[in-house]
C-alpha positions as CSV (number, residue, x, y, z in Angstrom):
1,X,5.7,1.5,-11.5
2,X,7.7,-1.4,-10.5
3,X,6.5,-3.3,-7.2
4,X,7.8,-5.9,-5.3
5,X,6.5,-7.0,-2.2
6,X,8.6,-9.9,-0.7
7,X,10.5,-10.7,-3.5
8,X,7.4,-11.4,-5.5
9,X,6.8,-9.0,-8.7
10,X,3.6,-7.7,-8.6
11,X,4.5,-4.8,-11.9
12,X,2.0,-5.7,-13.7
13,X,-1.2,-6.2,-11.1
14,X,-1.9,-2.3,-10.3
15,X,-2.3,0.4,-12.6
16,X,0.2,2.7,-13.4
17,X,-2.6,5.4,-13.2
18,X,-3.5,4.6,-9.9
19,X,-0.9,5.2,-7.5
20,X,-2.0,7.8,-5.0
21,X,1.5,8.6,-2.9
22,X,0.8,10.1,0.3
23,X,3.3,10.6,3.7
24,X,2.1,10.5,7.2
25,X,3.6,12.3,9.7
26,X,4.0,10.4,13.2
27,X,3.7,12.5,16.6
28,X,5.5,12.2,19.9
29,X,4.2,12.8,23.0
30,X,4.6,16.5,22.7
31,X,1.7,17.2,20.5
32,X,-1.3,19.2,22.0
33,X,-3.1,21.6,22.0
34,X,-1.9,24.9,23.8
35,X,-3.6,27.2,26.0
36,X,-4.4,29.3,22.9
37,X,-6.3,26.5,20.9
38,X,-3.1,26.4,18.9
39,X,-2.0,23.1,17.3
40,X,1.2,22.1,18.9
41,X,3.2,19.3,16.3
42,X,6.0,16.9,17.6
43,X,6.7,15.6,14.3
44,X,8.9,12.2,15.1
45,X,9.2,11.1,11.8
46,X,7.5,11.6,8.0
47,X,6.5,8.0,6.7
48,X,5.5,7.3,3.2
49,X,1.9,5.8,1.9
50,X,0.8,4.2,-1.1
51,X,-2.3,3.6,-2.0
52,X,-2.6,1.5,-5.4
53,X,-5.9,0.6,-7.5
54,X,-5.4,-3.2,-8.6
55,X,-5.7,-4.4,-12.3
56,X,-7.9,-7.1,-12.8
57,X,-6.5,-10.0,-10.8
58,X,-6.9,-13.9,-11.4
59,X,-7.2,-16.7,-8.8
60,X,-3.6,-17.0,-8.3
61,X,-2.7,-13.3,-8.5
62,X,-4.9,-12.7,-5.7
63,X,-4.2,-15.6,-3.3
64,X,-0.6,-14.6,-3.7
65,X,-1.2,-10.8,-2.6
66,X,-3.7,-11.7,0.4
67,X,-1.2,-14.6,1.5
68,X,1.1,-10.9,1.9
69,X,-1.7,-9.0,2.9
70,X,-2.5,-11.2,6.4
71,X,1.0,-10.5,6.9
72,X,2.1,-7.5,9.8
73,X,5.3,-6.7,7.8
74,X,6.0,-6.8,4.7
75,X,9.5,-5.4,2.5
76,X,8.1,-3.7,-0.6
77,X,10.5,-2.2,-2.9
78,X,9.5,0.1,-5.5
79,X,9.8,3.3,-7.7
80,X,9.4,6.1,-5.1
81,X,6.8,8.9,-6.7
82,X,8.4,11.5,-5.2
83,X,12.0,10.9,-6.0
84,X,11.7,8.7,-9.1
85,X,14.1,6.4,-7.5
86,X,14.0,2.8,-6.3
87,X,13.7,2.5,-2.4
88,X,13.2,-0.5,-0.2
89,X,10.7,-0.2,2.8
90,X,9.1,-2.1,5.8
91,X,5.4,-1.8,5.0
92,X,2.2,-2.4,6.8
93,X,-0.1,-4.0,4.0
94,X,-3.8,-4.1,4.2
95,X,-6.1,-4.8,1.0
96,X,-9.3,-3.7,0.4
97,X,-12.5,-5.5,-0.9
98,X,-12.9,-6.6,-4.6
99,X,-15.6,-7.7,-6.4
100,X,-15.4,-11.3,-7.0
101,X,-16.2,-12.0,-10.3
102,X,-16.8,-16.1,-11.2
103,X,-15.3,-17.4,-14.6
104,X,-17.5,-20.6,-15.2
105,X,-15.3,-23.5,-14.8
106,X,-12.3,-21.6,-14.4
107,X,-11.8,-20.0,-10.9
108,X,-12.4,-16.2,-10.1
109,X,-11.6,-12.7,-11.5
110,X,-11.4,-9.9,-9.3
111,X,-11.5,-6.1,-9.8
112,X,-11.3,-3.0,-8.2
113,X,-8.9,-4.5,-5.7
114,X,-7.0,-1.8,-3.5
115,X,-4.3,-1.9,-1.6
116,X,-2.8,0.2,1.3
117,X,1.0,0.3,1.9
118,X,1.9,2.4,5.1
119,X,5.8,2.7,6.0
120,X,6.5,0.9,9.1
């Protein structure tokens, strides 16, 4: 799946196998419950969610994606699971914890890095 967040490539940091696609739907100020117990929706809008599984990263692959990450906005354009097609959002990023792994002498590997991109 081809991702770009900011104009940076990140392709090849996340696994293709673990894209998790997901939509959110955001309520107004209509939604309730009604005398009935019945759920009462005021859908506003449907906003997409990704939620991606990191490959292992390297010192400089992961600075680069937490410099993004501390961000509030962030445009990510990528291949859209549902339609196949590229799209372009404003995205909220947040990234989970990895495991630090040290590499003597040479920095710090990290896995099982996962990261959470909700449509803005």
């Amino acid at each position: 799946m081809k991702l770009n967040i900011n104009g940076q490539d990140f392709t090849g940091c996340f696994n293709r196998y673990g894209v998790s696609p997901s939509h959110e739907k955001r309520e107004g100020p209509n939604s309730g419950t009604d005398i009935a117990g019945g759920t009462i929706l005021d859908v506003v809008s449907v906003k997409a969610v990704l939620d991606l599984e990191a490959n292992g990263l390297n010192q400089a692959q992961y600075s680069a994606l937490i410099r993004l990450c501390k961000l509030t906005y962030v445009t990510v354009t990528y291949d859209d699971p549902d339609t196949g097609e590229e799209v372009t959002r404003v995205m909220i990023p947040t990234a989970g914890a990895p495991t630090q792994v040290p590499l003597s002498g040479r920095g710090n590997w990290y896995k099982d890095l996962t990261l959470n991109l909700r449509e803005r």
